[in-house]
N, C-alpha and C positions, 0 to 999 in steps of 0.2 A: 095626501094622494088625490091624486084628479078623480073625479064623479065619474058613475058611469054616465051620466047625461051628457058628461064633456066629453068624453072619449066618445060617444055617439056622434055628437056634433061636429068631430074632428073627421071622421068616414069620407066626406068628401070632398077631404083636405088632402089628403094620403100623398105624399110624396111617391107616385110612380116611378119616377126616373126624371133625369135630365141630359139632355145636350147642349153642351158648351161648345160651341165652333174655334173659340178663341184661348184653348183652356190649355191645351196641350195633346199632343197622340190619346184619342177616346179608347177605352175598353171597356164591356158592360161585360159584367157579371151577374149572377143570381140576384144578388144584393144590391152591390157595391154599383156605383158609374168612375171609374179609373180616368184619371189623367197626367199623363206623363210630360215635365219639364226635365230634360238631362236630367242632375241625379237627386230629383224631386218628384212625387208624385201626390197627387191632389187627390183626394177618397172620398165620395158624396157618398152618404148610406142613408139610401133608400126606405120606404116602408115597405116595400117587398119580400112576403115570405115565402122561404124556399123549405120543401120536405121533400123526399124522395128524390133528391136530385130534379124536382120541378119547380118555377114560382108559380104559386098555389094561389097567392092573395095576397092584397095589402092590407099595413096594420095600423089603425093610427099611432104613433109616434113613436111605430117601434124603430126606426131608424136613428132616433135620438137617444133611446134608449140602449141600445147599441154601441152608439159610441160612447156615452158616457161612460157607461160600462166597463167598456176596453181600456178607455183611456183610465178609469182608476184600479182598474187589474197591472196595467201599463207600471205605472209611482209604484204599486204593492210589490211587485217582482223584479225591480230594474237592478237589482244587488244582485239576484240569479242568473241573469242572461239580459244582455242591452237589446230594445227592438225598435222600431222606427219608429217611434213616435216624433217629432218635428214640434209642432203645433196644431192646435185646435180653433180656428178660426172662426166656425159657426156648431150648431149644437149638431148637425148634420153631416159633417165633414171635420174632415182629419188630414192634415201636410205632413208626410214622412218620406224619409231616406227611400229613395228607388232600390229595389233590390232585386234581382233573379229567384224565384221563389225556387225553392227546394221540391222533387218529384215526389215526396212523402210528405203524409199527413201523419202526424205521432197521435192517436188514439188510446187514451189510458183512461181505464174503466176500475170503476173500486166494488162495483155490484156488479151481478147477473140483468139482464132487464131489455128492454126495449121491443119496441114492434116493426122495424125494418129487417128486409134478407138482410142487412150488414151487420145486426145486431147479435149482439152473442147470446142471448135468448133464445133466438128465431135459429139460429145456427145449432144453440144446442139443443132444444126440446124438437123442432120438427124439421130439421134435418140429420139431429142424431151426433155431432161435431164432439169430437171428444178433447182433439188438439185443435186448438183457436187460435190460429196464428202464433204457431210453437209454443202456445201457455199450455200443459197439461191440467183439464178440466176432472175434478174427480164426478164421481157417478152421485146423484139424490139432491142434485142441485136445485134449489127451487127456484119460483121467480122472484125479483127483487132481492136476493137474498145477498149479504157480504161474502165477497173475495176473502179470503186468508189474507192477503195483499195484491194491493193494486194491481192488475196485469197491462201489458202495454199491446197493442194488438194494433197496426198502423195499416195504414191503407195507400195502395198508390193514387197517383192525383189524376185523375182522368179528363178527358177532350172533354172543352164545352157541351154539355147536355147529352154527355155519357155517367155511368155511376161508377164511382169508387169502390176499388176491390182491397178487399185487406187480405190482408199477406204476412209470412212471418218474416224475420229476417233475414233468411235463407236467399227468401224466395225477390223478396226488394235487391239484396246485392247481387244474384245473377241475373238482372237486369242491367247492372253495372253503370246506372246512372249517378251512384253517391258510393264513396268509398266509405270502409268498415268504420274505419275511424269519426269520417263525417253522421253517420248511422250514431253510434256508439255514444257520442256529443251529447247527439239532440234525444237520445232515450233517455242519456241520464239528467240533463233538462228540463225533459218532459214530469219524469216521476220527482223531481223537488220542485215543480212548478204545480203539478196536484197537489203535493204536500202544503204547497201554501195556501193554497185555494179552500184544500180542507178544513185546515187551519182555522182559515180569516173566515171562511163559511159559519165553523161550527161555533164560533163565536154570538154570533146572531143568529143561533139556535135552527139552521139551516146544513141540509147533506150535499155536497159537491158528488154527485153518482159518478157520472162520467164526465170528459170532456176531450177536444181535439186541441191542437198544435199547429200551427203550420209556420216552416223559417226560410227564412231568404238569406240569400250570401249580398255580402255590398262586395260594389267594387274591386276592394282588397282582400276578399275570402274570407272576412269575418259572417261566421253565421252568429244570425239576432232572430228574431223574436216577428213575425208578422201578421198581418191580419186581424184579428181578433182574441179576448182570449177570456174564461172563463163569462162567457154571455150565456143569456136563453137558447140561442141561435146553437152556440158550439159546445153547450151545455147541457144536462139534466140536473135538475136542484129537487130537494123533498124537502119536507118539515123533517126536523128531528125529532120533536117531540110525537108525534104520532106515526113513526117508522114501527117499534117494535109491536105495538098492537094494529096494526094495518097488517105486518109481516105473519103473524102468530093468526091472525084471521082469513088468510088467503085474501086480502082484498088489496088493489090497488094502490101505490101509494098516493097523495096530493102533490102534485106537480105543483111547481111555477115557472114552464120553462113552454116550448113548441111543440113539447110530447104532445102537449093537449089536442093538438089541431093535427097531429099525425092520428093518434087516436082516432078521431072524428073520421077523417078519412079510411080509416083500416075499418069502420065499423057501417062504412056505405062500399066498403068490397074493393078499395084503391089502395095499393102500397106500392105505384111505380108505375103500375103498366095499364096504358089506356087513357081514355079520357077521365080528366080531373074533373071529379062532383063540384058542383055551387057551394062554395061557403057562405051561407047565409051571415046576417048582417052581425047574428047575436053572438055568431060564435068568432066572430072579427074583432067584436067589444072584448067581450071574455077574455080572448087570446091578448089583446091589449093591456088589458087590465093585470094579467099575470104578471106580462111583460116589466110594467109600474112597478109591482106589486114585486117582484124580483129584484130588482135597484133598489127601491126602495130598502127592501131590508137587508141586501147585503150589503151596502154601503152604508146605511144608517142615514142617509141623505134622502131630503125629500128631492122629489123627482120637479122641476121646474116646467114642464112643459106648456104651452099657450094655444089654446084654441084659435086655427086662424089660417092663411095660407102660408106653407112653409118657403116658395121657391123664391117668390120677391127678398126675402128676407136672406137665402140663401145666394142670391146672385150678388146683393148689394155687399155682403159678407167675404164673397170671391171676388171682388171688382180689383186687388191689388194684385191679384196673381194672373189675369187678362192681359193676354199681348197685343 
């Protein structure tokens, strides 16, 4: 695993963003910088981290991290549901199938937990929420504590630099933008795509708490698989080994995921609204180092990344897909 000296030294290397003139139709996103060729689209991922529906800060090499990530969630789950993955050209970017993204995000949670209003913690301890997006919640639920079983609690997909609202199923189909059936799909997609997550998590001694979904239709109405998928980013992860005496203590569990730096902000008075606090440098490192620290042990791979400027190396990596 990289030093923290390196991941220091990496700070003002950080992958911001990019603009390609010649790359294809640009979209930027929280993360991501999108480029669309007819039914290709080219996916730079960024060091940019997003909490509360803001980007908050850069991470060194969480971008990389990122996509590594995805891409070996990608080979672990392609027997459950096909997604665009294409090719992986630079450690930063990802080529897959163009697709129409789906107005729902599938949100499946296996704990209580979290410090956002979307979180079903926050929903149920201090606003009192008893049905959580049609899951009936029983009463003396504590925090962090186990689901009987996973619950699926999805959110709709909101306008750039609005927040996502979750909703039950009810509530997504008289909106009428996805039929029952297309719904029905990707729920039960979603819960054998935690199932494996679980799985392959709890293998290297690791808890998959929660995570999201998000699928696209191609062309011919096949829904696949998009975006990301079990990351830090779309992710919550614990130790396992130190769940049940962290739980039994009232104390916190140890993250390796961006709770960390949600945290940090909810604890300077920020969960959304107003101006975002400085993240200072140490908790940049920190959050990086989770980040490492994540991959590395769910994949069992050490993490390759190189102290250095990312974008030269990134351009020369896309020079074959420049019109």
């Amino acid at each position: 695993m990289l030093s923290v000296e390196e991941i220091t030294q990496q700070l003002p290397n950080c992958l911001e963003g990019v603009h390609f003139e010649n790359l294809g139709e640009e979209y930027i996103g929280k993360v991501r910088d999108n480029y669309t060729q007819g039914d290709r689209r080219i996916i730079v991922i960024s060091d940019r981290l997003s909490a509360f529906d803001k980007v908050i800060a850069n991470i060194p090499f969480k971008g990389q991290v990122l996509n590594q990530m995805a891409t070996f969630w990608f080979d672990k789950t392609e027997d459950i549901v096909g997604n665009h993955m294409v090719e992986v050209p630079d450690p930063n970017a990802i080529v897959v199938k163009q697709c129409s993204a789906m107005p729902v995000e599938m949100v499946v949670r296996g704990y209580i937990t979290g410090v956002t209003t979307t979180s079903a913690w926050y929903n149920y301890h201090e606003k009192g929420v008893r049905n959580f997006c049609g899951n009936e919640l029983p009463e003396g639920l504590q925090k962090n504590q186990k689901f009987d079983k996973p619950i699926l609690t999805p959110s709709t997909k909101a306008a750039h630099g609005d927040h996502d609202v979750s909703a039950s199923k009810e509530e997504i189909l008289a909106e009428g933008k996805i039929t029952e059936e297309e719904f029905d799909y990707m729920a039960d997609v979603s819960m054998r795509l935690f199932e494996r997550g679980v799985e392959i998590a709890a293998k290297q001694g690791i808890i998959l708490v929660d995570t999201k979904y998000e699928f696209g239709k191609t062309p011919d109405g096949k829904i696949i698989l998009i975006d990301e998928i079990h990351t830090p980013d779309s992710s919550r992860f614990w130790f396992a080994n130190e769940y049940d005496q962290r739980f039994a203590a009232g104390e916190e569990q140890k993250k390796i995921d961006k709770e960390y730096v949600r945290e940090f902000l909810a604890g300077k008075g920020f969960i959304g609204e107003g101006e975002v606090p400085e993240i200072p440098d140490e908790v940049r490192v920190e959050a990086a180092r989770r980040y490492i620290e994540a991959y590395e042990l769910i994949t069992g791979k050490t993490f390759d990344g190189e102290v250095g400027l990312v974008l030269p190396r990134l351009e020369e990596n896309l020079k074959k897909y420049q019109s």
